[in-house]
C-alpha positions in Angstrom: -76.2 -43.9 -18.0 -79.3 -45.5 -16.9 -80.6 -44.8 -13.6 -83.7 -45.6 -11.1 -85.9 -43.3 -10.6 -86.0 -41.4 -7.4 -87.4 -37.9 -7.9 -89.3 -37.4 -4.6 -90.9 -34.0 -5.9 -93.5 -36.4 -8.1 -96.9 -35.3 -7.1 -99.4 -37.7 -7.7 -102.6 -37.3 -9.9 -106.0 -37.3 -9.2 -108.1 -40.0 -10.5 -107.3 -42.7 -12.6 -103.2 -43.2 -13.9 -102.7 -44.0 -17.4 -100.2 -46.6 -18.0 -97.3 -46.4 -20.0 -97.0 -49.2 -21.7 -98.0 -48.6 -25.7 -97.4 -45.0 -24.8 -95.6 -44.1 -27.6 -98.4 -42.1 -29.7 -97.4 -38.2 -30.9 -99.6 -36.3 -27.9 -99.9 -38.2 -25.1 -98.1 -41.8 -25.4 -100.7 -43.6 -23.4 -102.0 -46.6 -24.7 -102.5 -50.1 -23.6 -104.4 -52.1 -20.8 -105.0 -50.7 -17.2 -106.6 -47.5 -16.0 -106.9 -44.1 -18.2 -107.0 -40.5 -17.5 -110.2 -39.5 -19.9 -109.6 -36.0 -20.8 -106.1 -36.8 -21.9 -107.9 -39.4 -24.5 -110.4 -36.5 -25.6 -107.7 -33.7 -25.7 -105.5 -36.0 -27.4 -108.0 -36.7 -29.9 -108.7 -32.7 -30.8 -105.4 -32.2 -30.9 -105.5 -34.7 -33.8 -107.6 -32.9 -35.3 -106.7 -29.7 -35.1 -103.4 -30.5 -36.6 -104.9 -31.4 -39.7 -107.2 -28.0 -39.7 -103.3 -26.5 -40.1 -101.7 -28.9 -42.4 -104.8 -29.4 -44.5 -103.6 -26.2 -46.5 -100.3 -27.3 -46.6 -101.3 -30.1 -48.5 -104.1 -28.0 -51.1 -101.5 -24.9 -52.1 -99.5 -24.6 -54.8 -96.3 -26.4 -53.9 -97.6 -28.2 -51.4 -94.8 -28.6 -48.3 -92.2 -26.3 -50.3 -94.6 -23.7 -51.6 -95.3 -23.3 -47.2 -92.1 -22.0 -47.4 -92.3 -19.3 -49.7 -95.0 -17.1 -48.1 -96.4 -16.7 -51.6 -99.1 -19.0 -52.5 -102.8 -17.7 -52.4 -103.7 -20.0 -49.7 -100.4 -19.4 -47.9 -100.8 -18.6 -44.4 -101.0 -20.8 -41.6 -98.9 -24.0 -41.2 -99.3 -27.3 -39.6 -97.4 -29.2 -37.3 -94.1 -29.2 -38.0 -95.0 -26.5 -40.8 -92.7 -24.0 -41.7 -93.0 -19.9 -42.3 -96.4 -18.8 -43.5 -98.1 -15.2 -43.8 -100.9 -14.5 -41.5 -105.0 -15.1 -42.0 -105.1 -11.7 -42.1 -102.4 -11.0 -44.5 -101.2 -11.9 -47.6 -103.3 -12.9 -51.1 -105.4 -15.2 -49.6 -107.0 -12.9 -46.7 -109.6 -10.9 -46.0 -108.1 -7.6 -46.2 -107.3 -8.3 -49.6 -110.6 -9.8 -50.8 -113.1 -8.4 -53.8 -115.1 -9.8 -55.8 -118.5 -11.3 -55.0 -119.9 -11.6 -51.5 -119.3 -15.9 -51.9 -115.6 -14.7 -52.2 -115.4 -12.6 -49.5 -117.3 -14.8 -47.3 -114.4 -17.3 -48.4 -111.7 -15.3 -47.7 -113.2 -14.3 -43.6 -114.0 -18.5 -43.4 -111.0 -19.3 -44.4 -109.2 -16.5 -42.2 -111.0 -17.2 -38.9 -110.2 -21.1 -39.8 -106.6 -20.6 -39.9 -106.3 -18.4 -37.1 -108.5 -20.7 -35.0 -105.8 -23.5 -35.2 -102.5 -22.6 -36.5 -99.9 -23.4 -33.9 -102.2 -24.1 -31.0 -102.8 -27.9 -31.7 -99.1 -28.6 -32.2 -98.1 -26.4 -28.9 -100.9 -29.1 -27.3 -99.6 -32.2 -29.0 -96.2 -30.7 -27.7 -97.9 -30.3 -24.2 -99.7 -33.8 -24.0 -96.4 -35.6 -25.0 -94.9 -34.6 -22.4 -97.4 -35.2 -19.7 -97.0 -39.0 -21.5 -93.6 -39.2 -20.3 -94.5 -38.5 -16.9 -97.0 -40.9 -16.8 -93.9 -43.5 -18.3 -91.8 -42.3 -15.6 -94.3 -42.7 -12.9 -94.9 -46.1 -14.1 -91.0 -47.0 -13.9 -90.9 -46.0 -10.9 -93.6 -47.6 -9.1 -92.7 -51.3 -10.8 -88.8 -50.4 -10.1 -87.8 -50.3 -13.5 -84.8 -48.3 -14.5 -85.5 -44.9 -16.2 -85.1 -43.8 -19.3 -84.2 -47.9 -19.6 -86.8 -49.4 -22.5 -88.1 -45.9 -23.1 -85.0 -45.6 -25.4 -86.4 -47.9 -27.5 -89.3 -45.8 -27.9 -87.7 -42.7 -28.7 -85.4 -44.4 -31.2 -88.5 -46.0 -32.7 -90.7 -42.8 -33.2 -87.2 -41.2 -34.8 -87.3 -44.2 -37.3 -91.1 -43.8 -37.9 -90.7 -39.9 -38.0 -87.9 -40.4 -40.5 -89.9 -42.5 -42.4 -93.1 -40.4 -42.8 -91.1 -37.1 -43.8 -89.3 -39.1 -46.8 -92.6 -41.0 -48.0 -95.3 -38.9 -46.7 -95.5 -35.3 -45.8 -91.9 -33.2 -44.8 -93.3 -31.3 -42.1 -93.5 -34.4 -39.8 -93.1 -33.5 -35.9 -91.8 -37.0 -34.7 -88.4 -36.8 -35.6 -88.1 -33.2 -33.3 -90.1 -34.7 -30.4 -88.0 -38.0 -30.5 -84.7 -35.9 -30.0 -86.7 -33.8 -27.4 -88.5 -36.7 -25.4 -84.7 -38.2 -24.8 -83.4 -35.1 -23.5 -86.8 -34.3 -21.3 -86.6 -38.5 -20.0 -83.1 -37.4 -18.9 -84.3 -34.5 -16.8 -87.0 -36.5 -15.6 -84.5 -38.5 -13.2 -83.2 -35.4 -12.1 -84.4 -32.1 -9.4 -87.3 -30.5 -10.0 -85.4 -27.4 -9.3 -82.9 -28.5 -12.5 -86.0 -29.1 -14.4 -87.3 -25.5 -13.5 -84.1 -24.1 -14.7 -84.1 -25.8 -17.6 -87.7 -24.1 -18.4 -86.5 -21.1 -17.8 -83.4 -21.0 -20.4 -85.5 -22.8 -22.9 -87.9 -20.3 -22.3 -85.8 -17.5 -22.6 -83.7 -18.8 -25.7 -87.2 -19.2 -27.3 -88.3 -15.9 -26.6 -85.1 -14.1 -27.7 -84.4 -16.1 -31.0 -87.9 -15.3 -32.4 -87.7 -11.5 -31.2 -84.7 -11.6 -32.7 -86.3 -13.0 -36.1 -89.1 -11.0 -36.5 -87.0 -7.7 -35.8 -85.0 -9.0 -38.8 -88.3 -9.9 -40.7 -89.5 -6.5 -39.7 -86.5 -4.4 -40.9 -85.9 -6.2 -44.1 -88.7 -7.0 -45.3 -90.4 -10.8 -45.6 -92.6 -10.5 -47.8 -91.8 -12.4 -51.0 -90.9 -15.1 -48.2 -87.5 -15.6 -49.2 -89.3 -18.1 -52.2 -89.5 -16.0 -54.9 -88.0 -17.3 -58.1 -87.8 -16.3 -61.9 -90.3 -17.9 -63.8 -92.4 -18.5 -60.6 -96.0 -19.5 -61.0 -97.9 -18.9 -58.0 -96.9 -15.8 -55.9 -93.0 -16.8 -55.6 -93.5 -20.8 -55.8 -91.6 -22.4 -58.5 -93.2 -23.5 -61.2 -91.6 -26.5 -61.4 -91.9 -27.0 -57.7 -95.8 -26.5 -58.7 -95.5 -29.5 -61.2 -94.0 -31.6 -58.8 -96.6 -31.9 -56.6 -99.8 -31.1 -59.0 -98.8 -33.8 -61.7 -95.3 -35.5 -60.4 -95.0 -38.7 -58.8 -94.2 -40.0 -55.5 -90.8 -41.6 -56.0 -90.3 -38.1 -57.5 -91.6 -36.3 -54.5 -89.4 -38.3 -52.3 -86.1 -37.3 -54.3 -87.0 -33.4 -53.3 -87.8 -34.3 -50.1 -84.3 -36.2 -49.6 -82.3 -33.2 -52.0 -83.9 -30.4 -49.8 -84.1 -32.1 -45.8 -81.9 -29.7 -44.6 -84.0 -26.7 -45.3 -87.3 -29.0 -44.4 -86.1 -29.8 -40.7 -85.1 -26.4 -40.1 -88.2 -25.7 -37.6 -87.7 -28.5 -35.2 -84.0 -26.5 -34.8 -85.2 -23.8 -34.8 -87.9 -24.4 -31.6 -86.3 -27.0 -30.0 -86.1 -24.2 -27.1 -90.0 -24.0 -27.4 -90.7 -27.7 -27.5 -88.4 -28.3 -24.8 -90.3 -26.3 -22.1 -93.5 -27.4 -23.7 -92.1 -31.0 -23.1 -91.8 -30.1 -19.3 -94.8 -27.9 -18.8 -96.3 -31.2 -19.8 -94.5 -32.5 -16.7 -95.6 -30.0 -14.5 -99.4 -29.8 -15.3 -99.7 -33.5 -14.9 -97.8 -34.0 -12.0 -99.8 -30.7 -10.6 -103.2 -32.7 -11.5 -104.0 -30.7 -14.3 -105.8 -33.6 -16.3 -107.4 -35.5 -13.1 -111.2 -35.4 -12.2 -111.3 -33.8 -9.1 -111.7 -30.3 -7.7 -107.9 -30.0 -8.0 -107.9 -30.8 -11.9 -110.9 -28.5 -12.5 -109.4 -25.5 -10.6 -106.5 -26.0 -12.6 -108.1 -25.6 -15.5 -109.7 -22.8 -14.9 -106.7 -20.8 -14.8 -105.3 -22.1 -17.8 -108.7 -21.1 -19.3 -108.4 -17.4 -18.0 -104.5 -16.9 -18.5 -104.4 -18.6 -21.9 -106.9 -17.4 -23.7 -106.5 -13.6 -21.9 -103.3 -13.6 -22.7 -103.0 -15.6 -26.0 -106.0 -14.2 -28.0 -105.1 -10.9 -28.0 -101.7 -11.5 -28.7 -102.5 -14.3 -31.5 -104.9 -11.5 -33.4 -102.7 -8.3 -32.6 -99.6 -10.6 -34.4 -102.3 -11.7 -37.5 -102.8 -7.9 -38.2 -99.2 -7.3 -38.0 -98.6 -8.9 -41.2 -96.6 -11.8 -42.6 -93.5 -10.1 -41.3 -94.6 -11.5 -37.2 -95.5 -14.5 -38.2 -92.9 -16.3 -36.2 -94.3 -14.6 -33.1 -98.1 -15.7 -33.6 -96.9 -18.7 -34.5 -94.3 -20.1 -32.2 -95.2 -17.1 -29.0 -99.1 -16.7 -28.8 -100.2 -20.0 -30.1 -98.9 -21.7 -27.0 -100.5 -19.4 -24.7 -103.7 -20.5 -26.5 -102.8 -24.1 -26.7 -103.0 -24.0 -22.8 -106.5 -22.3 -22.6 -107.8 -24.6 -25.2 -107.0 -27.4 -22.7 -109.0 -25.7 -20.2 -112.0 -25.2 -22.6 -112.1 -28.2 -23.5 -111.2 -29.8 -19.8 -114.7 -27.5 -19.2 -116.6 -28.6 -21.5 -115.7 -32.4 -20.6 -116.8 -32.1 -16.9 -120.1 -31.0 -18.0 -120.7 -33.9 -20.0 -122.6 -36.4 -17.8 -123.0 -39.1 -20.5 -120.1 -39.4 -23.4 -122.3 -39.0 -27.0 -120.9 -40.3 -30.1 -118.3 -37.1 -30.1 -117.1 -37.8 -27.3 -116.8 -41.8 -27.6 -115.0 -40.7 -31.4 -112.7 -38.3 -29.4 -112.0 -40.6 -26.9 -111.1 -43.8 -29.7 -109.0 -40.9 -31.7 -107.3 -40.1 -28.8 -106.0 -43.7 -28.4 -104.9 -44.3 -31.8 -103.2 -41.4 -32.0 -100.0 -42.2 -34.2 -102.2 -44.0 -36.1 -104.6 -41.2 -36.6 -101.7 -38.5 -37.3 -100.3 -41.1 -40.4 -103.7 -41.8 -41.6 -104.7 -38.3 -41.6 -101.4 -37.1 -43.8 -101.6 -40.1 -46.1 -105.0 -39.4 -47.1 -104.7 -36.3 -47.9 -101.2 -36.7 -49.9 -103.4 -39.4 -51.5 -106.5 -36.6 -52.1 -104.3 -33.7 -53.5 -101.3 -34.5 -55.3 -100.7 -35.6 -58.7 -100.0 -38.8 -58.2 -103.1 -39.1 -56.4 -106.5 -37.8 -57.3 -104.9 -34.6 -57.9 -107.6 -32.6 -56.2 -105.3 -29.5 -55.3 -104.3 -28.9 -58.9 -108.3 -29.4 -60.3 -110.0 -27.6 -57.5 -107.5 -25.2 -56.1 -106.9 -21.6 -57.4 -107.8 -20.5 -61.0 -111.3 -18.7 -60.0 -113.3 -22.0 -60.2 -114.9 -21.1 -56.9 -114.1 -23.8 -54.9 -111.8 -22.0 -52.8 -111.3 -22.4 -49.5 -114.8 -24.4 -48.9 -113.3 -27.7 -50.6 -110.0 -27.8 -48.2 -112.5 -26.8 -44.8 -114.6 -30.0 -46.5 -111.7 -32.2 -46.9 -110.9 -31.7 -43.5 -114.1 -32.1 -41.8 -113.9 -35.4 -44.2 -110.9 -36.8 -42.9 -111.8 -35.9 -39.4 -115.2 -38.1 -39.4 -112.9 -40.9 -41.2 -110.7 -40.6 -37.9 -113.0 -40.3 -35.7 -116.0 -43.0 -36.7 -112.6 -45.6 -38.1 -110.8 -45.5 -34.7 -114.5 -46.1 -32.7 -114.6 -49.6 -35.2 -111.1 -49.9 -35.4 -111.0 -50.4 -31.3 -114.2 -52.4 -31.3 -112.2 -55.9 -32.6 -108.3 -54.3 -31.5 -107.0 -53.4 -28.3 -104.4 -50.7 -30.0 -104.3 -48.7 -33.5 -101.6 -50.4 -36.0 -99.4 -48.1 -36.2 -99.1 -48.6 -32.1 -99.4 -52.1 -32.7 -96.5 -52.1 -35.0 -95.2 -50.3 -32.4 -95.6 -52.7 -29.8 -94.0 -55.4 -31.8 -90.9 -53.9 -32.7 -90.2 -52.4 -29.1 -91.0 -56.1 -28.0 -88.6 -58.0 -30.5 -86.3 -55.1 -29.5 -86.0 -55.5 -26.0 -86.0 -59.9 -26.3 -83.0 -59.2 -28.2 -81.9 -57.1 -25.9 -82.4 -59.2 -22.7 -80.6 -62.0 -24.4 -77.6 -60.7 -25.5 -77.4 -59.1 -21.9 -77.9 -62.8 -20.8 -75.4 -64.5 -22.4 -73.0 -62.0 -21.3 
């Protein structure tokens, strides 16, 4: 049912509002004309990023989005957004505790370690985050025009579920959209009601979270997940199947798209799996933005500062003590500490943005990135799919793996590659356009959506 809202317990931001109209990117769903928050822009934008310093390896290892699942492959470790079960940086054949050779291999093997355990989780616990504090904004901005609530945002969500269904059959199956559509409908429910309800609902989510994945890795722990539940006979990289291995080194994309559609079930396992996790991360979202977590003022930076403190004190330590567990706790650095470090990361970078008296060319790329953010997340998968697999320029196949020495420096170059393509392309991309395509697209389809809409309503 469609209501007005009228939660009283909205606190207002500091600073400038964001509006919500375009807001339907992955992070943050800001977009359009009127008056931004800037640090949401700038986190949005490293959050970007930092998802493809995760997914980046998805995309290089043998069998690609399947061989993620297995635990095996040499680079196996840490997945993106949306990515499935990995070993840890500090684990399996890829890392350092296993490395010989020459010092240029062990110096691989730390980079590649520290690189992985640097982003994996933590930039899609803050895409999680940011998406939430979007809807807020959204509901803010119903409110204060007198729109009804969740009323065209319906639209929205049903058009990231189509776009999110879309990108896991053509592009990459580890897509988040499809999970935070389903979520953003049940958090622009709760939105309408008590914040007490809302509080609750934290709570259970939280709770569900915490004992489903304790509840995992004791099982992981006790028997054994090692082999990653992948292993099969005639296997050709540490468990993957060979012919998995094919697919993606030398199949082709229609190809590609038949697996993806044969195995969906097991490929949208993880969105089930922590819809308890991106459910409260949805809210706490909520609640930091309506607390003034992203504004300007002394209020914002205070706020901050305790993330800074409690999310790094409590996250690092947790984050590492989980890597040099093993493969078996995984789920816990993963989907447990990674948050916790998500939420100081926004207050390191929230720091380092109030220092910065005149935005530089980082910045101003951050900023653009930030505002094409569906855009950016597409762009980012479709180049790479384009980069490593067969039917590509088969990169993955020709420099991955075999002792040719280009492991793991090519796939930290590839993604410091695609991250200057984002970052410099959105800058030029918002010099002639108002909005990235993808939002533009957007736009249009939520816009013949709703005409339709009004008119069938008016000739009722």
């Amino acid at each position: 049912m469609t209501r007005t809202p009228a939660d009283g317990t909205t606190t207002p931001t500091s600073g400038t509002t964001t509006p919500a109209e375009g807001a339907a990117a992955p992070p943050g769903g800001s977009g359009g004309g009127g008056g931004r928050m800037p640090l949401l822009d700038v986190v949005r934008g490293v959050a970007i990023i930092g998802t493809l310093m995760t997914n980046v390896w998805i995309f290089t290892g043998p069998g690609a989005e399947w061989g993620v699942l297995s635990g095996g492959s040499p680079t196996g470790g840490a997945a993106g957004p949306g990515a499935g079960p990995a070993s840890g940086p500090a684990s399996g054949s890829g890392g350092p505790a296993q490395a010989g050779g020459s010092a240029w291999e062990w110096a691989g093997a730390w980079a590649e370690a520290v690189f992985r355990l640097v982003a994996d989780g933590k930039f899609l616990s803050m895409l999680t985050i940011l998406f939430g504090a979007g809807l807020a904004i959204q509901y803010r901005s119903a409110e204060r025009h007198g729109r009804p609530w969740p009323g065209r945002y319906r639209w929205r969500a049903l058009f990231l579920f189509v776009e999110g269904t879309l990108h896991f059959l053509l592009v990459f199956a580890w897509d988040v959209l499809m999970g935070y559509a389903v979520t953003a409908m049940l958090t622009a429910w709760l939105l309408a009601r008590s914040a007490r309800a809302r509080r609750r609902v934290m709570a259970w989510a939280a709770g569900a979270h915490l004992a489903l994945m304790a509840l995992l890795t004791a099982g992981l722990v006790a028997y054994g997940g090692g082999d990653g539940g992948g292993a099969r006979a005639g296997s050709g990289d540490g468990g993957v199947s060979q012919e998995v291995v094919d697919l993606y080194a030398h199949g082709g994309w229609a190809d590609q798209v038949a697996f993806r559609l044969e195995n969906a079930l097991v490929l949208r396992m993880e969105p089930v799996l922590t819809f308890g996790l991106l459910l409260f991360l949805f809210l706490l979202g909520v609640r930091l933005l309506r607390a003034g977590a992203f504004g300007s003022d002394g209020t914002g930076r205070r706020l901050r500062a305790r993330m800074l403190r409690w999310g790094l004190g409590l996250g690092v330590p947790l984050n590492v003590a989980c890597a040099l567990g093993g493969e078996d706790w995984f789920l816990m650095g993963r989907y447990v500490a990674a948050p916790l470090v998500a939420v100081g990361y926004i207050g390191v970078i929230g720091a380092v943005v109030d220092r910065v008296r005149r935005p530089g060319p980082l910045t101003r790329g951050l900023t653009s990135l930030g505002r094409t953010a569906l855009s950016g997340y597409v762009l980012q998968n479709v180049v790479c799919v384009l980069v490593s697999y067969g039917f590509g320029l088969g990169l993955a196949a020709r420099l991955g793996g075999g002792g040719r020495g280009w492991d793991p420096w090519w796939v930290m170059g590839l993604w410091a590659a695609v991250s200057v393509l984002m970052l410099v392309g959105s800058a030029l991309w918002l010099r002639r356009f108002s909005a990235g395509p993808v939002e533009s697209v957007q736009r249009w389809a939520l816009g013949l959506a709703e005409n339709r809409s009004s008119g069938r309503g008016g000739s009722a």
